[in-house]
Phi, psi and omega in degrees: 000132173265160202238151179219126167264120181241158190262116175275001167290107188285303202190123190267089216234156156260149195257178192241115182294341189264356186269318195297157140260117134023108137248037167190111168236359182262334178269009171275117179316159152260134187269144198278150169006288192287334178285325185293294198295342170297332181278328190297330196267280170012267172296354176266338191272315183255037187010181187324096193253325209260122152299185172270168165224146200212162202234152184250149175225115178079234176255018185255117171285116171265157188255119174292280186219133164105064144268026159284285179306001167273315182282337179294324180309279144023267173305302189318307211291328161303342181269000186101332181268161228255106173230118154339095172317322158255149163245116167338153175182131160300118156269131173284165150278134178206133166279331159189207198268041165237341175269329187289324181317299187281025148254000000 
């Protein structure tokens, strides 16, 4: 049997980052000291480099990947620093929220 790799990217659009919802927040680690500050020096030095990746249901957008870098924005933006209102971010194809889930 042959394997078909299909592209689940629909569209790369920018999202209002402060907009997004969660869809799995309880099994997600948290980063210990050091990891946070290696992504903050990170992102101050090489700004937004990585979009998000997020799956749409309706009108609601859920966050896929990158809820480090949302709570770190969060913070950065309580420090005084200047955060953009859009970021880029992939939308996935999901059939639904349980498969949007295992990404």
């Amino acid at each position: 049997m042959i394997r078909e790799i299909k592209n689940k990217i629909i569209k790369t659009e920018p999202v209002k980052w402060k907009e997004l919802k969660f869809l799995q927040s309880d099994n997600l680690k948290d980063l210990n000291k050091s990891e946070y500050e290696k992504l903050k020096k990170s992102l101050l030095e090489n700004d937004f480099i990585q979009t998000f990746f997020v799956w749409q249901d309706k009108d609601i957008i859920y966050l896929l990947d990158g809820h480090h870098r949302i709570k770190l924005l969060f913070n950065l933006e309580k420090e005084g620093v200047i955060v953009p209102e859009t970021f880029p971010a992939n939308f996935i194809h999901c059939k639904n929220r349980k498969e949007a889930s295992k990404y």
